[in-house]
C-alpha positions as CSV (number, residue, x, y, z in Angstrom):
1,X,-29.2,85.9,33.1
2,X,-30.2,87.2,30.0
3,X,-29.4,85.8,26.8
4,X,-29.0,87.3,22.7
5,X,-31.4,84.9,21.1
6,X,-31.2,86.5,18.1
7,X,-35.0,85.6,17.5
8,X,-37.4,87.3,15.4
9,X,-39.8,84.7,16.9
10,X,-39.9,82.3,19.6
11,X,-42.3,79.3,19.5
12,X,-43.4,77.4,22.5
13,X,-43.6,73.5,22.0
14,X,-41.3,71.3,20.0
15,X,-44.7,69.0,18.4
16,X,-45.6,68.6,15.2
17,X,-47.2,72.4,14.9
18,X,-44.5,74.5,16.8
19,X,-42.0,72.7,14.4
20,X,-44.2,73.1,11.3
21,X,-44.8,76.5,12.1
22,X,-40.5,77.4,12.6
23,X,-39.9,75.4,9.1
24,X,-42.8,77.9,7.2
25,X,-40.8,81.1,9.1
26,X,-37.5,80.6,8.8
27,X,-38.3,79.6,4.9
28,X,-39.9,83.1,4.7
29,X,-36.6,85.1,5.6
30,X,-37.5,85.0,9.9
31,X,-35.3,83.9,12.4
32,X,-36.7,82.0,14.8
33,X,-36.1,79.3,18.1
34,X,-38.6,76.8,19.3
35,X,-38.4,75.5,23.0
36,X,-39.1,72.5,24.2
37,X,-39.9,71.4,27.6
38,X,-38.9,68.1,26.7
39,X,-37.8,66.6,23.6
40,X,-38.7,67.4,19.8
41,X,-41.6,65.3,19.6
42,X,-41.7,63.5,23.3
43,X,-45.1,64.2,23.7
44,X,-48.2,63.7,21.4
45,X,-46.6,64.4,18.5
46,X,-44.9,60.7,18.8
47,X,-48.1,59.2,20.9
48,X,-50.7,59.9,18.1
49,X,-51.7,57.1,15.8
50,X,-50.3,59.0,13.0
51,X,-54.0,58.6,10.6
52,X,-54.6,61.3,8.1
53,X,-57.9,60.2,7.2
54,X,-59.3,64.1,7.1
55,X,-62.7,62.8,5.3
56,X,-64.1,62.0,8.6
57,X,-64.3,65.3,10.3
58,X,-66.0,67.1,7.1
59,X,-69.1,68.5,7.2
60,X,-70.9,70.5,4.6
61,X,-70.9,74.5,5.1
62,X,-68.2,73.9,7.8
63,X,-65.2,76.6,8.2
64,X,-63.1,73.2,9.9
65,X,-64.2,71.3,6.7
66,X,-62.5,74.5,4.5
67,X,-59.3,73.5,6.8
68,X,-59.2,70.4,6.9
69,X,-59.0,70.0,2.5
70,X,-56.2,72.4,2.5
71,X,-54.5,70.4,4.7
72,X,-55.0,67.4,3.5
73,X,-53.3,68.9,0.1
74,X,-50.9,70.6,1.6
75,X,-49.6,67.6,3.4
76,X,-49.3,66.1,-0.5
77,X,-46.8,68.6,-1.8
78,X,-44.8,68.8,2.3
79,X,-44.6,65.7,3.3
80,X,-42.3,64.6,0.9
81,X,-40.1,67.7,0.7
82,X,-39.5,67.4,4.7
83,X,-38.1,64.1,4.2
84,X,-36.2,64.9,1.5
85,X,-34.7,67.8,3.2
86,X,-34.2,66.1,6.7
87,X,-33.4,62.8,5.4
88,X,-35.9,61.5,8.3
89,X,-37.9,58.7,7.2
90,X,-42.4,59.9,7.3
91,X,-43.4,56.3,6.5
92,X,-46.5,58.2,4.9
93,X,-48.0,56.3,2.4
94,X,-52.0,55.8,1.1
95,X,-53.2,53.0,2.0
96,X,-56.7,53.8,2.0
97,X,-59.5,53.4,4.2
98,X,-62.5,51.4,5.1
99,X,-65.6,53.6,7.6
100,X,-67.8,50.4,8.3
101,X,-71.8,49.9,9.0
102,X,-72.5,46.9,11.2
103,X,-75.9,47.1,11.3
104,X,-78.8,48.9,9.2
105,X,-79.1,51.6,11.8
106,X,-75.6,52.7,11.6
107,X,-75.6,52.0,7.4
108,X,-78.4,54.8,7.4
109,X,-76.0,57.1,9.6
110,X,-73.1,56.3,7.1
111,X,-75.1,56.9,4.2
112,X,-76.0,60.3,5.3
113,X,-72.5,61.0,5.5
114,X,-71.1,59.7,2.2
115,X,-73.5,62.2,0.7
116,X,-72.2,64.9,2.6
117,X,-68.8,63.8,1.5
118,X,-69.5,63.3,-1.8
119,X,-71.2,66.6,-2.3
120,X,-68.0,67.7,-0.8
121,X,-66.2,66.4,-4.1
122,X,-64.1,63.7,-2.5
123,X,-63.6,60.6,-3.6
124,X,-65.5,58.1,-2.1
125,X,-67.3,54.8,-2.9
126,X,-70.1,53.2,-1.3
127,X,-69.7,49.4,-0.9
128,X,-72.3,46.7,0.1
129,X,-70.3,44.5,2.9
130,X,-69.6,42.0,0.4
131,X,-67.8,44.4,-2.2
132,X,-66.1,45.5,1.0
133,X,-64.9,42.1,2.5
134,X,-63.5,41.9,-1.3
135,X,-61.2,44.9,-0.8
136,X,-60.4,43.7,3.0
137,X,-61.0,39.8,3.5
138,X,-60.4,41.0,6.8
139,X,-63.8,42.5,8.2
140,X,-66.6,40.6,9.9
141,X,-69.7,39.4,8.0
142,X,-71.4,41.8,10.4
143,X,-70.5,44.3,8.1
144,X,-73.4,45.2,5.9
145,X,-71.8,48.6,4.1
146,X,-68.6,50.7,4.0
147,X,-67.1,54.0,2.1
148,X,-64.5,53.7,0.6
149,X,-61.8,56.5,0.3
150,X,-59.1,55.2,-1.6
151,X,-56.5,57.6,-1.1
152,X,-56.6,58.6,2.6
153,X,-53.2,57.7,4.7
154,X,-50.8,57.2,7.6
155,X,-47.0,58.1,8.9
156,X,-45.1,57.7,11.6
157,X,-45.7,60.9,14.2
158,X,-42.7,60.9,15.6
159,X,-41.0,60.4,12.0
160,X,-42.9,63.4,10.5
161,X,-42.3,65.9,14.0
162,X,-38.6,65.0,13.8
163,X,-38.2,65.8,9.8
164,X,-40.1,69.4,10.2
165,X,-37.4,69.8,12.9
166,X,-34.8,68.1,10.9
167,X,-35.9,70.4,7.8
168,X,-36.5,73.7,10.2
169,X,-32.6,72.8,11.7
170,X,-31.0,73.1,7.9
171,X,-32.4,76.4,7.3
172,X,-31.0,77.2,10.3
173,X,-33.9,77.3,13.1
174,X,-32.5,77.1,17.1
175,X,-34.2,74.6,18.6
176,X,-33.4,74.5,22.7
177,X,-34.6,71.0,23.8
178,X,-35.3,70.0,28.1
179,X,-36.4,73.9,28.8
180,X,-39.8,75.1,29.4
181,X,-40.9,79.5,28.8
182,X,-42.3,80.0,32.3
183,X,-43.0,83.6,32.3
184,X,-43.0,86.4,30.1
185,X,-41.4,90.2,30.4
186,X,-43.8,92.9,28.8
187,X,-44.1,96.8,27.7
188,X,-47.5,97.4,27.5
189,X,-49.4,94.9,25.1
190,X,-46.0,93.6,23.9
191,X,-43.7,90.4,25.0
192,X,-40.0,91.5,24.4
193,X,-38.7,88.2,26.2
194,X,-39.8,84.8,27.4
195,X,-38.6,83.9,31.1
196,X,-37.6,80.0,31.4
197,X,-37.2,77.1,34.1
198,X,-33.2,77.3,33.3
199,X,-33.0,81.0,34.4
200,X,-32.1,82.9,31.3
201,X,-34.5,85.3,29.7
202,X,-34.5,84.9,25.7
203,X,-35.4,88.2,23.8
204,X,-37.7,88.0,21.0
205,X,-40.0,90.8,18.4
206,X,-42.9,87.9,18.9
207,X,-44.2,84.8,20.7
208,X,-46.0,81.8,19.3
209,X,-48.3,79.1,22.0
210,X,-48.0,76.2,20.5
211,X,-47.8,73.6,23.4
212,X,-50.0,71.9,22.6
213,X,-52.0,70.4,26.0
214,X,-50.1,72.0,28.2
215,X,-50.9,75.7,26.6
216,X,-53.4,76.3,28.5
217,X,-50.9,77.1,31.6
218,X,-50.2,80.4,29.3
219,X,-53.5,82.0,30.0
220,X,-52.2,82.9,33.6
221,X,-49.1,84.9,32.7
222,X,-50.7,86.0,29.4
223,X,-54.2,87.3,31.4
224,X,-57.0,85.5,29.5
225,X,-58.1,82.2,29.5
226,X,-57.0,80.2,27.1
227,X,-59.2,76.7,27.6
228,X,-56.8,73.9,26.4
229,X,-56.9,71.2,28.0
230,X,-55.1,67.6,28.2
231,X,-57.3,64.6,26.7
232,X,-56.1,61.0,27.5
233,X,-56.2,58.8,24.7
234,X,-55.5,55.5,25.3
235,X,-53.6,53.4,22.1
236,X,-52.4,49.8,21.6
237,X,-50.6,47.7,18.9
238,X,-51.1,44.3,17.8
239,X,-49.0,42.4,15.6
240,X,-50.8,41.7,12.2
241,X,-52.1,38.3,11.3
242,X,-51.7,36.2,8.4
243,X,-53.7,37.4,5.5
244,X,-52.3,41.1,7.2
245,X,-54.6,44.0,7.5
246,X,-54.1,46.5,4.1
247,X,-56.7,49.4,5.1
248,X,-57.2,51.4,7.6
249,X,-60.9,50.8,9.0
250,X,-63.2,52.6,11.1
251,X,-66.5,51.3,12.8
252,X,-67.4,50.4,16.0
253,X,-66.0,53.1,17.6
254,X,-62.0,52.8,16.5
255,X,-59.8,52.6,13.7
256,X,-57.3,50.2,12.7
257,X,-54.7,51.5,11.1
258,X,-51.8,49.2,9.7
259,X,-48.5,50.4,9.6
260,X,-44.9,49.5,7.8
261,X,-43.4,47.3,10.8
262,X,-46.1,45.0,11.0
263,X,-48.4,46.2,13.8
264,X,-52.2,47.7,13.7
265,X,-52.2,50.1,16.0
266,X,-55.8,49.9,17.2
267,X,-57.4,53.7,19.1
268,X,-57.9,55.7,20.7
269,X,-59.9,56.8,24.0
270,X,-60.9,60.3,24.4
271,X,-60.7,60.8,28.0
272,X,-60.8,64.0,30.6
273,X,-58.2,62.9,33.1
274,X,-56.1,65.4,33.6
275,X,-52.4,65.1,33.0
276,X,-52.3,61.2,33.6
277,X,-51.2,58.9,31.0
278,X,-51.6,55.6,32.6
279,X,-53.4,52.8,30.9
280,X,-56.6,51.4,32.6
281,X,-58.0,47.7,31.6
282,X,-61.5,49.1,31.1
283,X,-60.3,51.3,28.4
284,X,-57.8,48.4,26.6
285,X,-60.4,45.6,27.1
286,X,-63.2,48.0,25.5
287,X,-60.4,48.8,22.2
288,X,-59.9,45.3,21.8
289,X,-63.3,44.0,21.9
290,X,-64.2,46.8,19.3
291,X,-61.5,46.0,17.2
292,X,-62.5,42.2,16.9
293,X,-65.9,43.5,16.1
294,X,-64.6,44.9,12.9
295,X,-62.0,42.1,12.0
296,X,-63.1,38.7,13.9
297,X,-59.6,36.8,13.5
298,X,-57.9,39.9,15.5
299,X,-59.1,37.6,17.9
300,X,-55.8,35.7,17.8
301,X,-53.2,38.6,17.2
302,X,-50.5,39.6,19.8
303,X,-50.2,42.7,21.6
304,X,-47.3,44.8,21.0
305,X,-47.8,46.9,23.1
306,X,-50.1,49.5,24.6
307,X,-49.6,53.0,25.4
308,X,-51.3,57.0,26.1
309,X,-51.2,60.6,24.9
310,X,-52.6,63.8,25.5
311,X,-54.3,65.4,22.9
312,X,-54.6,69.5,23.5
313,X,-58.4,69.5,23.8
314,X,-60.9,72.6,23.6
315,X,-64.3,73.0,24.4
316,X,-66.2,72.4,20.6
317,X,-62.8,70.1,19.7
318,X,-61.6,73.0,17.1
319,X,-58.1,74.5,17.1
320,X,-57.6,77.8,18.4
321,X,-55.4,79.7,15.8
322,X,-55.0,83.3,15.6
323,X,-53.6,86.5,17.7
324,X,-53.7,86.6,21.6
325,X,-56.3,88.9,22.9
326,X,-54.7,92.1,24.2
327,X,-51.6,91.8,22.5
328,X,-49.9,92.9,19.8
329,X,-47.2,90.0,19.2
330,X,-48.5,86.8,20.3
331,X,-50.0,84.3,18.6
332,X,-52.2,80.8,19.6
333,X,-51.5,78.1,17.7
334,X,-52.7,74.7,19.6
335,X,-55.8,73.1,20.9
336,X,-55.6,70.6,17.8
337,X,-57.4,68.0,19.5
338,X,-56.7,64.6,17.4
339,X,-55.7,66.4,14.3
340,X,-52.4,68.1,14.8
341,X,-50.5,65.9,12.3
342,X,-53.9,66.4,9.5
343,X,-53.4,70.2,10.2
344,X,-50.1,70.6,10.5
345,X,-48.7,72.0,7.0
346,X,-51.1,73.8,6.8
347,X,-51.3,75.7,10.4
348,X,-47.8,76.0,9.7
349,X,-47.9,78.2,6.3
350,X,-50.8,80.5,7.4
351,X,-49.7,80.9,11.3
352,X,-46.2,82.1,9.2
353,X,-48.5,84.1,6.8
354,X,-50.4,85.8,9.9
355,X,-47.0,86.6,11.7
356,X,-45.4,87.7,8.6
357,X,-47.9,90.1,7.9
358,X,-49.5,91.2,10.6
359,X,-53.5,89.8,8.7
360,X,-55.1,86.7,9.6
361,X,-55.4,84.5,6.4
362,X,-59.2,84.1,6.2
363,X,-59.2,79.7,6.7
364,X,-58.2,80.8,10.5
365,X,-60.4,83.5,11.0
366,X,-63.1,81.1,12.4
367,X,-60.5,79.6,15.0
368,X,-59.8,81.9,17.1
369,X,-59.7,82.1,21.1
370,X,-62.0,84.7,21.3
371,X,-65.1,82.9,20.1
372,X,-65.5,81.1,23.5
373,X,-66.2,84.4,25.3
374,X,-68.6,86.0,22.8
């Protein structure tokens, strides 16, 4: 049957980004309802690790780079207004953070970078392994160098998901949870309604993917492909030790990232398998072994527990952000990779900006789906 959604806007996917993306419109004066196939936040929007630690994707002369820092600042002035608002606690806080050499070769690699990174103006601070042992008693006495960015973060994903909902809900978004858009009705180049596995076809003026890995399913009712796919990435949590961890470190191909309940989570994989989060020995034995690598008495620490996600992955690992090829009222907002939570304010405010006015902001014009068929 159909149904008065009273929609300006319906947005696929109740993650981090659909729910980001309803707080900045309904704000602006729209009315919009997100749908969920699940629950707000059931998928990797409570999985992730939860780092923002932006510094590491930049790159000089790189549009993602130009993204990236005005999300990162973004994410200053939001995070705390969303918690406010929704009264759900972020746990965000600034830890800092630790990248690691542990051996001249990679040293050389990370000095390359920290120039990069400095002659992007952020604040960083290279350390001979000693200076760095003195920040985190914690690391090896493999470690010969680090950078030091002293103001780079973690939350709580689920925590920071549930509050953009939790914020969108006051303002008065619809949020319909344990229902997934299966189909669309059309005129022409337009959607007027989304069809969904309940029965009921929900009218709306305009349509926004934002299911994260499971958006590329869209491309066959919307006629293009759009080439999201799921990427397994495998996490665990280990209790912290006595002295605890204080920074979040990177090296040897994870990060440790300590959080407020007194675990390290310690990831991720990054793993084309499909839809299937179960957890393999290879891929926990290889996480811990790099993880005591970086801090030798981790060695001793209990597991928590151990767990997998799927990132929404594309083929150059950049977002796809921006209007739907061939029609006039649908917009793409996923294939994050593992930055959804780094990127969310900030796709939020200009995916609102672009729907609002009908111009893509410039920061997305890079993104957009049709650079993987020119």
């Amino acid at each position: 049957m159909t149904i008065t959604s009273n929609a300006d806007t319906i947005i696929m996917g109740g993650g981090v980004t659909g729910c980001s993306i309803a707080y900045h419109l309904q704000q602006a004066g729209a009315r919009v309802t997100v749908i969920e196939r699940e629950e707000i936040a059931s998928e990797s929007s409570s999985a992730a690790a939860g780092m923002l630690a932006p510094i590491g994707g930049m790159r000089q002369g790189d549009a993602f780079t130009d993204l990236l820092i005005a999300g990162r600042k973004l994410n200053l002035e939001l995070l705390p207004q969303i918690q406010a608002t929704s009264g759900v606690q972020t746990e965000y806080h600034r830890p800092g953070s630790l990248r690691i050499a542990n051996s001249e070769a990679e040293a050389q690699r990370l000095r390359e970078r920290f120039n990069d990174w400095q002659n992007l103006q952020q604040e960083v601070r290279w350390l001979s392994g000693d200076e760095a042992r003195e920040i985190e008693p914690l690391l090896g006495e493999e470690t010969c160098a680090a950078v030091y960015a002293p103001h780079e973060g973690s939350m709580k994903p689920a925590g920071v998901t549930r509050a953009y909902a939790g914020a969108a809900r006051a303002i008065g978004v619809r949020f319909i949870e344990r229902c997934e858009v299966i189909g669309i009705e059309r005129e022409d180049y337009m959607v007027t309604a989304v069809r969904t596995s309940t029965g009921d076809i929900l009218p709306c003026q305009h349509l926004v993917v934002a299911a994260g890995a499971w958006s590329g399913r869209c491309g066959d009712w919307l006629g293009f492909d759009l080439p999201v796919t799921p990427t397994r990435g495998q996490i665990l949590a280990l209790h912290q030790p006595e002295p605890p961890l204080t920074h979040i470190l990177s090296g040897e191909g994870v990060y440790l990232i300590p959080k407020p309940d007194n675990t390290i989570f310690v990831g991720a994989t990054v793993e084309k398998a499909g839809f299937d989060k179960r957890l393999t020995a290879g891929a926990i034995t290889t996480l811990l072994n790099s993880a005591i690598r970086v801090a030798p008495s981790l060695e001793q620490a209990f597991i928590a527990r151990m767990w997998a996600g799927l990132r929404p992955g594309t083929p150059d690992n950049r977002p796809i952000l921006g209007p739907a090829p061939g029609w006039h009222n649908v917009t793409l907002a996923t294939g994050h990779n593992g930055v959804g939570f780094e990127l969310s304010a900030i796709t939020g405010k200009l995916i609102s900006e672009l729907i609002l006015t009908g111009q893509t902001p410039s920061l997305l014009q890079p993104f957009g789906v049709e650079r993987f068929t020119q």
